[in-house]
N, CA, C and O atoms as CSV, one atom per row, in Angstrom:
chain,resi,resn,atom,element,x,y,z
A,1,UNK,N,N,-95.364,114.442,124.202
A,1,UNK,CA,C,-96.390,113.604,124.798
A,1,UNK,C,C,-97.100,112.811,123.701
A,1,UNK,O,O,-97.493,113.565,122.810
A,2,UNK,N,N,-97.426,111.345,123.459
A,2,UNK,CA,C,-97.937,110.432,122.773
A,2,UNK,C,C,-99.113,110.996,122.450
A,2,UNK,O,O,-99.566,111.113,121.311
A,3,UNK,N,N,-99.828,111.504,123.921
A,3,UNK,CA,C,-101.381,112.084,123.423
A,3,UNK,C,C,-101.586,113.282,122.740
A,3,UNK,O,O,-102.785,113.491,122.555
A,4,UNK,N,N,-100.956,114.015,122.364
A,4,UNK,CA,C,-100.696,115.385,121.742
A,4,UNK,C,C,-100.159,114.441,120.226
A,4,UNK,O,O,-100.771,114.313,119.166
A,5,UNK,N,N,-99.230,114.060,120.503
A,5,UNK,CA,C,-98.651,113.807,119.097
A,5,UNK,C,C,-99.861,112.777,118.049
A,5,UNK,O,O,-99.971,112.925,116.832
A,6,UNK,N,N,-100.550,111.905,118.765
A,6,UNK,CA,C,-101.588,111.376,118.263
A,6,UNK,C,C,-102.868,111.824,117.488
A,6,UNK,O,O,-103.565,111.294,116.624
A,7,UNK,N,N,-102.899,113.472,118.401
A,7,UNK,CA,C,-104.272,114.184,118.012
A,7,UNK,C,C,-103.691,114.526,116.554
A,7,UNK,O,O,-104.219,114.373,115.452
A,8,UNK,N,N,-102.107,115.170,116.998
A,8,UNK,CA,C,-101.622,116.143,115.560
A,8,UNK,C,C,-101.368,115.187,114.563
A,8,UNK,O,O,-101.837,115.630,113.515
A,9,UNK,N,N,-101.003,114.414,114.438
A,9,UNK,CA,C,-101.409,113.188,113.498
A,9,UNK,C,C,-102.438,112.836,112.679
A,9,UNK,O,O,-102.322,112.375,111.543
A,10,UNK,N,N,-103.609,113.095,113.363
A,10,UNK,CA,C,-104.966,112.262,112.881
A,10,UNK,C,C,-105.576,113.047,112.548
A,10,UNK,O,O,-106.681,112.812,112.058
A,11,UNK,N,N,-104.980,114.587,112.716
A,11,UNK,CA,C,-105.736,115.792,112.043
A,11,UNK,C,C,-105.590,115.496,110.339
A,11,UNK,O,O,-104.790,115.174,109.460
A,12,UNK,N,N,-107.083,115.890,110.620
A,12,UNK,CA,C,-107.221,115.805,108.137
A,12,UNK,C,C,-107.252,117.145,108.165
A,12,UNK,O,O,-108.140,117.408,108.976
A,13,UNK,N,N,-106.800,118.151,107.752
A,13,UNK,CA,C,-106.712,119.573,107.404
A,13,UNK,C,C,-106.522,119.791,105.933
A,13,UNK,O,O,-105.857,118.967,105.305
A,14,UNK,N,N,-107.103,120.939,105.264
A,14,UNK,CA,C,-106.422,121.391,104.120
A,14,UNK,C,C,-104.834,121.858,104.253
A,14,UNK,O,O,-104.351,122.250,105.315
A,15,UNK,N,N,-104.068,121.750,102.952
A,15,UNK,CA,C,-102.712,122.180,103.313
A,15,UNK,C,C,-103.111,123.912,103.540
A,15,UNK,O,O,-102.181,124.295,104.249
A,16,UNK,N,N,-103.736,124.738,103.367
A,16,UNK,CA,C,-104.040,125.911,103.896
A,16,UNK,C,C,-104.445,126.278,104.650
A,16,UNK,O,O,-105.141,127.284,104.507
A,17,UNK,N,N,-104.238,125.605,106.131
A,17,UNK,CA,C,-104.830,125.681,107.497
A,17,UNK,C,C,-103.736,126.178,108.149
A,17,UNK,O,O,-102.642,125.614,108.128
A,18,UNK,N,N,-103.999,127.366,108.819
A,18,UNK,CA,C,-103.507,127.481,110.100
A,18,UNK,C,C,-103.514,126.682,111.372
A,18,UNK,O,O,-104.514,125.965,111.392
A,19,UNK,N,N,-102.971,126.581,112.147
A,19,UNK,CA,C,-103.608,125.891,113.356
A,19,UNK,C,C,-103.528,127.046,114.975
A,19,UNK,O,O,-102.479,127.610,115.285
A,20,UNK,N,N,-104.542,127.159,115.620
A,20,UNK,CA,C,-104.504,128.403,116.234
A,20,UNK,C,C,-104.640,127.493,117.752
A,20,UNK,O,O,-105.003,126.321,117.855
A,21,UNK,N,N,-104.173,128.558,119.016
A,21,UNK,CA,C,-105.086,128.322,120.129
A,21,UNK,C,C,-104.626,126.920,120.358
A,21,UNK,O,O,-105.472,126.028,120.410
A,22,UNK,N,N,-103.232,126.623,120.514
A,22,UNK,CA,C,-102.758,125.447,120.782
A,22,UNK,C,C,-102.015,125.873,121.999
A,22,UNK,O,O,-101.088,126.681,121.943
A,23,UNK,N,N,-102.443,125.309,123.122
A,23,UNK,CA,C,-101.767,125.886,125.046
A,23,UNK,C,C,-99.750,125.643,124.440
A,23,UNK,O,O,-99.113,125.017,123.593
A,24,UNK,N,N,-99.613,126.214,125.102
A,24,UNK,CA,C,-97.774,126.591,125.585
A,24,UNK,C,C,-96.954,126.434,124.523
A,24,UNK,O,O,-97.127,127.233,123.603
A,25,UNK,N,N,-95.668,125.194,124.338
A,25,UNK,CA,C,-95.244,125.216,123.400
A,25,UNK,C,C,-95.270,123.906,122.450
A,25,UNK,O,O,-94.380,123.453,121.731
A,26,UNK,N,N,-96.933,123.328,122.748
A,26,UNK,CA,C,-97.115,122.539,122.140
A,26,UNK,C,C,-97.427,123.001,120.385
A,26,UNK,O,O,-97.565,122.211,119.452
A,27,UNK,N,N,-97.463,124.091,120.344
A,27,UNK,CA,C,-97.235,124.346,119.043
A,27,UNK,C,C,-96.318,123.877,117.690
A,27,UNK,O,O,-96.583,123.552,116.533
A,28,UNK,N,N,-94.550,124.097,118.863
A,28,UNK,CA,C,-94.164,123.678,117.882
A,28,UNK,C,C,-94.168,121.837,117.074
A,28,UNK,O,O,-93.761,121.423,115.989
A,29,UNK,N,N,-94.879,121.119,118.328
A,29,UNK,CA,C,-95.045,119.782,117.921
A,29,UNK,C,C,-96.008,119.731,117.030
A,29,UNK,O,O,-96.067,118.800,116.228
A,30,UNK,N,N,-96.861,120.690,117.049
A,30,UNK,CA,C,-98.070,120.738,115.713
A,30,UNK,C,C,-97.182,120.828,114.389
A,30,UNK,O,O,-97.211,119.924,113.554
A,31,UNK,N,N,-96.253,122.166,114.219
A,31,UNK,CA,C,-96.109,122.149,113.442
A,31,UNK,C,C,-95.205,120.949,112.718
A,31,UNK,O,O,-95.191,120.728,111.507
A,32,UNK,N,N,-94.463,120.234,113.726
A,32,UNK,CA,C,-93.733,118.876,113.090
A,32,UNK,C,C,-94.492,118.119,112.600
A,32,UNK,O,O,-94.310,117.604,111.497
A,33,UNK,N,N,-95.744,117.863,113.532
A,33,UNK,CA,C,-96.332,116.265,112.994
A,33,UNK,C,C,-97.237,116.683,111.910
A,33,UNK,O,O,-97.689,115.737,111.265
A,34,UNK,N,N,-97.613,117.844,111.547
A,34,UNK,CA,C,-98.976,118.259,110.755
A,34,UNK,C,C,-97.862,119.183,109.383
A,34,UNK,O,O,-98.343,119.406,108.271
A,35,UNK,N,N,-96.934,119.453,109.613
A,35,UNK,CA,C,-96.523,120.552,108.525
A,35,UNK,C,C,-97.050,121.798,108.199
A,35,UNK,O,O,-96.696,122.502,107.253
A,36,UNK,N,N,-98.175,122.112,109.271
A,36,UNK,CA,C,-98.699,123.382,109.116
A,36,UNK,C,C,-98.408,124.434,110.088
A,36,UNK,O,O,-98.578,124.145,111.272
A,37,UNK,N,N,-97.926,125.816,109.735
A,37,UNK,CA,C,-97.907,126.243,110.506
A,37,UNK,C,C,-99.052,126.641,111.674
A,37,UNK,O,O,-100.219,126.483,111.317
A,38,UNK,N,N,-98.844,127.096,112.913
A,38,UNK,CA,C,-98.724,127.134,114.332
A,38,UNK,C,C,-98.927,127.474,115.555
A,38,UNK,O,O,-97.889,127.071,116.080
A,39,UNK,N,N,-99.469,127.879,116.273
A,39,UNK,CA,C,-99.898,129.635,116.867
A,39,UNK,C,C,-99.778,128.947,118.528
A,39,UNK,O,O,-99.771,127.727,118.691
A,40,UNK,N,N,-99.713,129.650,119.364
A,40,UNK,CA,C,-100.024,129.348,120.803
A,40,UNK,C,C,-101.273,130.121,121.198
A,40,UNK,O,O,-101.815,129.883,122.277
A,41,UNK,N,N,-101.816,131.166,120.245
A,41,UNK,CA,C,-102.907,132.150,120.327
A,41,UNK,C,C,-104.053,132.029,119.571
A,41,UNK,O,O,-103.954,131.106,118.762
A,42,UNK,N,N,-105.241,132.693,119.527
A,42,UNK,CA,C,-105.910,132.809,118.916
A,42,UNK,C,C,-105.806,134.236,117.880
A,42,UNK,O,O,-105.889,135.333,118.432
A,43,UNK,N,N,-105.630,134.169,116.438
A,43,UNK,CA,C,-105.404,135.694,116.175
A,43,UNK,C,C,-106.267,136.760,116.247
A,43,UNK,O,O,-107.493,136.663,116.308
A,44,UNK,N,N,-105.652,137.743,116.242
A,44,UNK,CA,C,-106.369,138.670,116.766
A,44,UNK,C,C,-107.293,139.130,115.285
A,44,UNK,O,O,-107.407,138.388,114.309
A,45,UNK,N,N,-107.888,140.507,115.401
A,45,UNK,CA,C,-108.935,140.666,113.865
A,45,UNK,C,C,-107.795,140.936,113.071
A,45,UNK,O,O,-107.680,140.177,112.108
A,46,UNK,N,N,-106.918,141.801,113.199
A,46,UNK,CA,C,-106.024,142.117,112.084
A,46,UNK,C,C,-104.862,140.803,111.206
A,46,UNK,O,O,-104.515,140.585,110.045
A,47,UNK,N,N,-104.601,140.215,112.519
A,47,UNK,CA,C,-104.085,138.866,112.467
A,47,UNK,C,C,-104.925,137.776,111.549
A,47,UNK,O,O,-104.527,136.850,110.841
A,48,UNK,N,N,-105.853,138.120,111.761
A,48,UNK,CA,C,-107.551,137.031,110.966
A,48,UNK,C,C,-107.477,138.099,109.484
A,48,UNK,O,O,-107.652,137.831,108.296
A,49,UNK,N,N,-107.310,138.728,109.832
A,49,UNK,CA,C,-107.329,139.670,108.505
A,49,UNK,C,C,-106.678,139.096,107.270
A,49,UNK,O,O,-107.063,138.580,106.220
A,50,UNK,N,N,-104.815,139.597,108.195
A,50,UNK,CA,C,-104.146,138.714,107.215
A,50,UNK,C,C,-103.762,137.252,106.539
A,50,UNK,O,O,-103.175,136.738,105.586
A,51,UNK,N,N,-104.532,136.960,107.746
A,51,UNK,CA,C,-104.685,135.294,107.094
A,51,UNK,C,C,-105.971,134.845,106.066
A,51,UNK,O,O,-106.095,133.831,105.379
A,52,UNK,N,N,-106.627,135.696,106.194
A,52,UNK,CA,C,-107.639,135.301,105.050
A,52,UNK,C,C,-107.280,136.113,103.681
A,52,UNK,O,O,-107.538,135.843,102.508
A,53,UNK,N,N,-106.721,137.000,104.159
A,53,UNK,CA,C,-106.319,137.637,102.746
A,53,UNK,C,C,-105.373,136.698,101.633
A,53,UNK,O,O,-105.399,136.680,100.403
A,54,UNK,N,N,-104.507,135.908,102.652
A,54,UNK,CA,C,-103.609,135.060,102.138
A,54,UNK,C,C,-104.061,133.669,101.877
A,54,UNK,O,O,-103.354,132.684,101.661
A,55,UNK,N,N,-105.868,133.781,101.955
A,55,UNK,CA,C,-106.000,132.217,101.454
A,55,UNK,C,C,-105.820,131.371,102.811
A,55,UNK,O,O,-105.360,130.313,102.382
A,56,UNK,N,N,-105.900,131.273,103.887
A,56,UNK,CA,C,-105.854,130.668,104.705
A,56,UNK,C,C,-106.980,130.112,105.788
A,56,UNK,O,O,-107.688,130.935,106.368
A,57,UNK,N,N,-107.077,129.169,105.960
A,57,UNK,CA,C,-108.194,128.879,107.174
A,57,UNK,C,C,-107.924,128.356,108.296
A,57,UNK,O,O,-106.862,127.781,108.532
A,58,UNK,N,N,-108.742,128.484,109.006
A,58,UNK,CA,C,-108.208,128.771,110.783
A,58,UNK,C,C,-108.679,127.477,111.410
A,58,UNK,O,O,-109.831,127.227,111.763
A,59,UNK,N,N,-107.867,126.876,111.475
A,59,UNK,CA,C,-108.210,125.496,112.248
A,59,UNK,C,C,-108.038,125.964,114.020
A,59,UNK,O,O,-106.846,126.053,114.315
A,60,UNK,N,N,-108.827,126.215,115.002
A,60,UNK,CA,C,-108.756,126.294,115.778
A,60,UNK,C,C,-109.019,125.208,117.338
A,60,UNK,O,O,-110.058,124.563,117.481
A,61,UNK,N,N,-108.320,125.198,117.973
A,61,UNK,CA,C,-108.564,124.407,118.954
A,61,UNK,C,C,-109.209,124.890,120.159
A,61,UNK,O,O,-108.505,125.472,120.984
A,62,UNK,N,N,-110.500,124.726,120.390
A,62,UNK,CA,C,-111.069,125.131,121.129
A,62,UNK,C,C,-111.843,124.118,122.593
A,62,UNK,O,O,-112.612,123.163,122.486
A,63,UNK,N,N,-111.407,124.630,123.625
A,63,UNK,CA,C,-111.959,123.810,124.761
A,63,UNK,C,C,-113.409,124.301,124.798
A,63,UNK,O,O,-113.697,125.494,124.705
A,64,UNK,N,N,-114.806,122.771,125.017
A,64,UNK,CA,C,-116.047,123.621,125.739
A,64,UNK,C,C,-116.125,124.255,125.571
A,64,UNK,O,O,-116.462,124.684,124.467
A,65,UNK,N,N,-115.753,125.157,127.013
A,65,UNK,CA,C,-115.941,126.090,127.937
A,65,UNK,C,C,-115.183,127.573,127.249
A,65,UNK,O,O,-115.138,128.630,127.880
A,66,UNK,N,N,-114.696,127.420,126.041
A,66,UNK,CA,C,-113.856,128.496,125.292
A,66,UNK,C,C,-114.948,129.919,124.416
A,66,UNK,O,O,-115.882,129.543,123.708
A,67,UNK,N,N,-114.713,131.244,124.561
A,67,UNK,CA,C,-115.889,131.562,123.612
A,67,UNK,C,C,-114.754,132.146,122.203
A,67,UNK,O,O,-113.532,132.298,122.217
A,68,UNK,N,N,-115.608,132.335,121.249
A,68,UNK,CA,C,-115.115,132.382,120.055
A,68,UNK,C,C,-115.028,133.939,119.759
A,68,UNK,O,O,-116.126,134.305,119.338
A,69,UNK,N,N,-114.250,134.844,119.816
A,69,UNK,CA,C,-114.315,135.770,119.055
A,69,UNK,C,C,-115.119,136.120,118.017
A,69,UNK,O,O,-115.195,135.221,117.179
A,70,UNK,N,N,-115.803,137.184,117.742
A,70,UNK,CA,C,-117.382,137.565,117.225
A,70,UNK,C,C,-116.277,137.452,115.704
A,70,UNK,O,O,-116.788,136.750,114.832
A,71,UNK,N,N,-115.183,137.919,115.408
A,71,UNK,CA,C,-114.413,138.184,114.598
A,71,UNK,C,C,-114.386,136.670,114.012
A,71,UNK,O,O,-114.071,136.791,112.828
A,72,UNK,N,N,-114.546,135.514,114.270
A,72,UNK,CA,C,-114.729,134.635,114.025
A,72,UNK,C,C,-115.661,133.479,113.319
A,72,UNK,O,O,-115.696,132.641,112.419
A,73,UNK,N,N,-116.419,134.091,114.451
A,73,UNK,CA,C,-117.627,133.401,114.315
A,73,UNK,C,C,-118.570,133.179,112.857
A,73,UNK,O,O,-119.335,132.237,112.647
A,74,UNK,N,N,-118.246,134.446,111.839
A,74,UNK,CA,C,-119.016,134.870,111.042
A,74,UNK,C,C,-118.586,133.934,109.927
A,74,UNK,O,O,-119.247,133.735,108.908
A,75,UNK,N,N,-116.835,133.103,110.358
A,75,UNK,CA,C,-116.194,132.952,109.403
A,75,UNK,C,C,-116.680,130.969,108.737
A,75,UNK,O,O,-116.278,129.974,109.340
A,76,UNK,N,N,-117.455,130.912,107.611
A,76,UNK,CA,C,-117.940,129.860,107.720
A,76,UNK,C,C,-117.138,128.703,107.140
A,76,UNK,O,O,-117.599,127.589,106.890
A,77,UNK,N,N,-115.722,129.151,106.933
A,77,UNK,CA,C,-114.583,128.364,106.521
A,77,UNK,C,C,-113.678,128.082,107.813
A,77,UNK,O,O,-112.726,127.303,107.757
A,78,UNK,N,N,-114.161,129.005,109.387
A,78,UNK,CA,C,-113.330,128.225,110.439
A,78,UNK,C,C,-113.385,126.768,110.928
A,78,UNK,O,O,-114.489,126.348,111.276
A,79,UNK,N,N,-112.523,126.105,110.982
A,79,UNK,CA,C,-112.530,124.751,111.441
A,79,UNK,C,C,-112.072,124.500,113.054
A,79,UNK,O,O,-111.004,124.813,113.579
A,80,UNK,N,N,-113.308,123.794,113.691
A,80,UNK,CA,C,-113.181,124.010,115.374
A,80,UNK,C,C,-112.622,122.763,115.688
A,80,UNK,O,O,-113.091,121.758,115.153
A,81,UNK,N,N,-111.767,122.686,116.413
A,81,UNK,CA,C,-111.148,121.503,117.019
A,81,UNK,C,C,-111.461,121.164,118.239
A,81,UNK,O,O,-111.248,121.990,119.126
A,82,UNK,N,N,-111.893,120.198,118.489
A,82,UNK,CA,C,-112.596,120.041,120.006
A,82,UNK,C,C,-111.826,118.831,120.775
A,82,UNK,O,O,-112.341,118.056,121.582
A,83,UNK,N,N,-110.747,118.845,120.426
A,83,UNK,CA,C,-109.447,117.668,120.908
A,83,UNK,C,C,-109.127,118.443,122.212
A,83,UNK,O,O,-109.126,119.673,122.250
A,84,UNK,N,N,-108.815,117.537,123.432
A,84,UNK,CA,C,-108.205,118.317,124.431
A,84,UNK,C,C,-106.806,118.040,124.373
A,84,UNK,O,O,-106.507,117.127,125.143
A,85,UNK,N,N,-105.887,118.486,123.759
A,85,UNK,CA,C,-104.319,118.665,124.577
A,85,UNK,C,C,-104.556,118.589,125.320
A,85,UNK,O,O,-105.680,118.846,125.749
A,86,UNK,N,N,-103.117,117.965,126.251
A,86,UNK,CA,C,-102.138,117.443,127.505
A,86,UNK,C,C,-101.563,118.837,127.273
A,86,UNK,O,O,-101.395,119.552,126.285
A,87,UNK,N,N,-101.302,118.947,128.738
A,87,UNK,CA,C,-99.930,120.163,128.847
A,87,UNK,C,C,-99.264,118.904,129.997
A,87,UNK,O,O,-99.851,118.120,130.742
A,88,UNK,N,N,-97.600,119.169,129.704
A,88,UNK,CA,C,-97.098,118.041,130.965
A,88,UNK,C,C,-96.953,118.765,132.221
A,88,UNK,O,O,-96.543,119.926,132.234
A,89,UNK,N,N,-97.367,117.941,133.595
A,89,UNK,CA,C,-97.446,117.841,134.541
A,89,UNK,C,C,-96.026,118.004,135.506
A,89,UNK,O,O,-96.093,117.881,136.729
């Protein structure tokens, strides 16, 4: 979809971003247009664990109406994405 591929495009990220909390399998188009890896989820604490251990920050895509994991919240290197993905119709 043009509108998905546009958002993942125009994302400025560090090359050490995850990208989380992206609906279905629009993931793997993240990871084409952005080179970063990917997630369809939000990770879980242990999952957040190992990604910070490894130097990583959590670019997340979050709708509104979404709440943030407390596991999160604290983290003042998360990056919130407030783009709405298309899922196709």
């Amino acid at each position: 979809m043009q509108h998905n591929k546009k958002i993942f495009q125009d994302l400025k990220l560090p090359d050490n971003a995850v990208l989380c909390n992206i609906p279905g399998y629009y993931y793997i188009d993240a990871m084409f247009y952005t080179g970063l890896p990917a997630y369809n989820f939000i990770p879980s604490e242990s999952q957040y664990d190992e990604l910070k251990e490894k130097k990583k920050r959590i670019a997340l895509f979050m709708p509104a109406d979404s709440i943030i994991p407390e596991y999160l919240k604290n983290d003042k290197q998360l990056i919130l994405l407030h783009d709405t993905l298309k899922e196709c119709e």
